[in-house]
C-alpha positions in Angstrom: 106.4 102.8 105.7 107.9 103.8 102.3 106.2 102.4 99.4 107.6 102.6 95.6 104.9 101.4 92.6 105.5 101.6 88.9 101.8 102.6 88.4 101.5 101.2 84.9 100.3 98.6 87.3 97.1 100.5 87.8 96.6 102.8 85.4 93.8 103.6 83.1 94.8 102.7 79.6 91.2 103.2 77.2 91.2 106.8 75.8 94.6 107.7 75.7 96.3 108.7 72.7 95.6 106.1 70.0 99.1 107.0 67.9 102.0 107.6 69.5 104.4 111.2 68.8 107.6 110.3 68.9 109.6 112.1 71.4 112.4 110.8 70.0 116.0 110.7 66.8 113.9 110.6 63.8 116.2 107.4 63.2 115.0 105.0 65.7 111.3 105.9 64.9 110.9 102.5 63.0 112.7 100.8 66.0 110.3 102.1 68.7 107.2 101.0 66.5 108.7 96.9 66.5 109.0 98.0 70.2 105.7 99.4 70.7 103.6 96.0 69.4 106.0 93.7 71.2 105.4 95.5 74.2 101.7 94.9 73.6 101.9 91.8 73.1 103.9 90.8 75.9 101.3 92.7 77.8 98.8 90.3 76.5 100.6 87.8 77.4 101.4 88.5 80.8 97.3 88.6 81.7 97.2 85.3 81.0 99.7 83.7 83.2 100.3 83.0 86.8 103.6 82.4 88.1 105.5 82.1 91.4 106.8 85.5 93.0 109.9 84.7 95.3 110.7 88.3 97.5 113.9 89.2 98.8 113.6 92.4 101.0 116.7 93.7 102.7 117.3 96.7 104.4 121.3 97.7 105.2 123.0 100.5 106.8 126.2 102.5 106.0 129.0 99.8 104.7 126.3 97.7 103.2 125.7 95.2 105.8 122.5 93.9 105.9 120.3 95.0 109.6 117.0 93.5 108.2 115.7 90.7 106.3 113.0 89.4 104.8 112.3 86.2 102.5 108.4 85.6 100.9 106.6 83.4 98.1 103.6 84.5 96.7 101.0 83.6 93.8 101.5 86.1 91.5 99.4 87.5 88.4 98.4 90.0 86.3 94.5 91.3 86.5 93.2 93.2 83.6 89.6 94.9 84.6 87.3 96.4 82.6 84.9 99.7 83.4 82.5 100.5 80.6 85.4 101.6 78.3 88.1 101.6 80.7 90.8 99.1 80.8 92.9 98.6 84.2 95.4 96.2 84.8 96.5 95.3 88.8 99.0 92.9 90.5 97.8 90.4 92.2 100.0 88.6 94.9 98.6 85.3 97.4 101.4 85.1 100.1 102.4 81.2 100.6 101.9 80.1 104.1 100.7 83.4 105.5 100.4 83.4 109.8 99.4 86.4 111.4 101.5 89.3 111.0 102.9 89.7 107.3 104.0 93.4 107.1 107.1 95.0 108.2 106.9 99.0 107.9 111.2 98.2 108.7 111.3 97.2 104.9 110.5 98.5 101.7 107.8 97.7 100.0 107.5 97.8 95.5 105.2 96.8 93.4 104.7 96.9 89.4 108.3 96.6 88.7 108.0 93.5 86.1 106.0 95.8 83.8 108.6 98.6 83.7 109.3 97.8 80.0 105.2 99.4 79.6 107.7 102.8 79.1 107.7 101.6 75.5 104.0 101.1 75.2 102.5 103.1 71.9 100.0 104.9 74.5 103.0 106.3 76.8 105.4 107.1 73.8 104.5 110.9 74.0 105.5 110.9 78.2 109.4 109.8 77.2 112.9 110.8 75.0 114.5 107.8 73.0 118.0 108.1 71.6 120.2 105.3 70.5 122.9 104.7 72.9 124.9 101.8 71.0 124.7 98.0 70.7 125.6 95.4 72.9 125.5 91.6 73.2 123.6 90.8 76.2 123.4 86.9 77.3 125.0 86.1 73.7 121.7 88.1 71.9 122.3 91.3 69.9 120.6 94.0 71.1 120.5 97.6 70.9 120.9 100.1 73.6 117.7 103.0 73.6 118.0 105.3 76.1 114.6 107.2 77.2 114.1 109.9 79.9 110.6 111.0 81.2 109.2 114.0 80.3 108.3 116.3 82.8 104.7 117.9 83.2 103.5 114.5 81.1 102.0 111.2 82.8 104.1 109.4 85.4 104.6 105.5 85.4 106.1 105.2 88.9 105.3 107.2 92.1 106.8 106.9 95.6 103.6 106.8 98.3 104.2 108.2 101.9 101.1 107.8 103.7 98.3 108.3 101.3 100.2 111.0 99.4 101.6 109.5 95.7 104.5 111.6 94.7 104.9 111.1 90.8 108.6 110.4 89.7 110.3 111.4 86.9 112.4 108.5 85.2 115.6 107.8 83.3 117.1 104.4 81.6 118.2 102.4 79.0 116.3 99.3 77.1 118.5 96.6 75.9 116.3 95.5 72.5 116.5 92.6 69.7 116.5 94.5 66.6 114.2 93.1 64.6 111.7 91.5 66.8 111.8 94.4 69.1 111.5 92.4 71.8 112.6 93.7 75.9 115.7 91.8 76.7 115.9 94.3 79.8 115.8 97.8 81.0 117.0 100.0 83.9 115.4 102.7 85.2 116.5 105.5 87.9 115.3 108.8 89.3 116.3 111.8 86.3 117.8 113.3 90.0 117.5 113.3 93.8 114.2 114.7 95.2 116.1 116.3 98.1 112.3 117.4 99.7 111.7 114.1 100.2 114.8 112.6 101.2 115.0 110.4 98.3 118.7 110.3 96.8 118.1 107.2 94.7 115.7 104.7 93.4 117.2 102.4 90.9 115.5 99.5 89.1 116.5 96.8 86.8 114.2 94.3 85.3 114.9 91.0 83.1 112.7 89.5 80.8 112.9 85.8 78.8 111.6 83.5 77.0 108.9 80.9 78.3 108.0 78.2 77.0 104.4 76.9 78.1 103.5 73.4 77.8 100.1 74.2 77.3 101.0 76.0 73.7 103.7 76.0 71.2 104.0 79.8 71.3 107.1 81.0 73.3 105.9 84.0 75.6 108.4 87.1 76.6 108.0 87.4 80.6 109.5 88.9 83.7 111.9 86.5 84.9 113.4 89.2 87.9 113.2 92.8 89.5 115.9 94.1 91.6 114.9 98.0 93.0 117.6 99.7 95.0 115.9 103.3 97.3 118.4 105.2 99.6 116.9 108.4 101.8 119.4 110.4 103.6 118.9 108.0 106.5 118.0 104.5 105.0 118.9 101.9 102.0 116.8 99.1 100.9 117.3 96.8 98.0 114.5 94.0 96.9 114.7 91.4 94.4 111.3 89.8 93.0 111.9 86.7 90.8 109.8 85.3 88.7 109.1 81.8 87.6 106.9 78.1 87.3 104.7 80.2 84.9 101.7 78.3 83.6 98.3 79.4 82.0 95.8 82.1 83.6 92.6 83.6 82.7 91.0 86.2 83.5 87.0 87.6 82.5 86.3 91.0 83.7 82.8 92.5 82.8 81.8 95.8 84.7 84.6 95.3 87.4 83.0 91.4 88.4 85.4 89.2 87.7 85.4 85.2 87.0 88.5 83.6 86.5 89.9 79.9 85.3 92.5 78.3 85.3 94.3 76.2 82.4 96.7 73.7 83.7 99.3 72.6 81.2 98.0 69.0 79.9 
């Protein structure tokens, strides 16, 4: 089985670097700092919430004709955990009408993808290059274009896992970003180049993000509303699709890695 995570999903995030370095134009400084908090605050707000995961896994062969399908719902959320000091954060997925047999080691299997825009996070700024790379109207919004490119020999956020070996990757992409409120309208993200050990020749991502609007507050949240991740070896080619959606309220209590959890139905 190959097996692609963006390991910000289970990462330790206490006593990193408290303020970021900029690896970065001077210029957009002030940009990646509106970035920075929004990111942390969609963050916050994406531990709070539970939403429906639909899964479209396909696997093709050369021409692009699909050989292998797969269609699943799960419960999805968010888990933040805390160890003494430590903070982690994990996905959590309930498949829908589970019998017997759920894996297939035919298809691909990701994970993490909807908190790809954690690249911007104040506590990984110092692992990534920003430039400005233009603006753009995306969906009718403004936004501007920052490019970012992983820097190598500093912590990964995604890794491909073959067996129980995790082989960290080296990323590449561009954020599409309001301005002022420095909010994630989306990003894409591919491998800087092959890893021709390995086999891989490409992994692509691309992840959406909107606005949601809860019934059970008057704040509007910034959440994942899809994932699509594209991986081709020399001998195989996958593409999934995660979509998001039916988001409502979510807690989550986590003292010394016990957790107790309620849930907050929209009134």
């Amino acid at each position: 089985m190959v097996y692609f995570r963006h390991i910000m999903a289970a990462v330790f995030l206490a006593g990193l670097l408290s303020s970021p370095g900029y690896s970065a134009d001077p210029e957009i400084g002030g940009l990646l700092e509106r970035v920075g908090s929004s990111v942390e605050r969609s963050w916050r707000e994406l531990g709070t919430v539970s939403c429906t995961e639909r899964l479209a896994q396909r696997k093709l062969k050369t021409g692009g004709k699909v050989v292998h399908r797969k269609d699943s719902t799960f419960d999805y959320l968010v888990l933040l955990k805390l160890h003494g000091t430590e903070l982690t954060v994990e996905e959590s997925r309930v498949l829908r009408g589970a019998k017997g047999k759920t894996k297939d080691d035919a298809l691909l299997q990701t994970s993490g993808f909807s908190t790809l825009l954690l690249v911007f996070h104040p506590h990984y700024q110092d692992s990534f290059r920003y430039r400005l790379a233009g603006e753009e109207l995306l969906a009718s919004t403004p936004a501007v274009r920052v490019a970012f490119t992983h820097i190598p020999g500093t912590r990964s956020t995604s890794a491909l896992r073959l067996g129980e070996q995790d082989y960290p990757l080296d990323f590449r992409g561009t954020a599409w970003v309001e301005p002022n409120g420095g909010r994630i309208l989306r990003i894409e993200a591919g491998l800087v180049k092959p890893i021709i050990g390995l086999g891989l020749q490409l992994l692509s991502s691309d992840v959406r993000y909107q606005p949601v609007h809860l019934a059970s507050t008057e704040e509007v949240y910034w959440l994942p509303s899809e994932a699509r991740i594209e991986a081709k070896t020399t001998r195989q080619h996958w593409i999934n699709v995660h979509s998001f959606s039916d988001y409502k309220r979510y807690s989550v209590k986590s003292e010394e890695g016990t957790a107790a959890s309620s849930e907050h139905p929209a009134p």
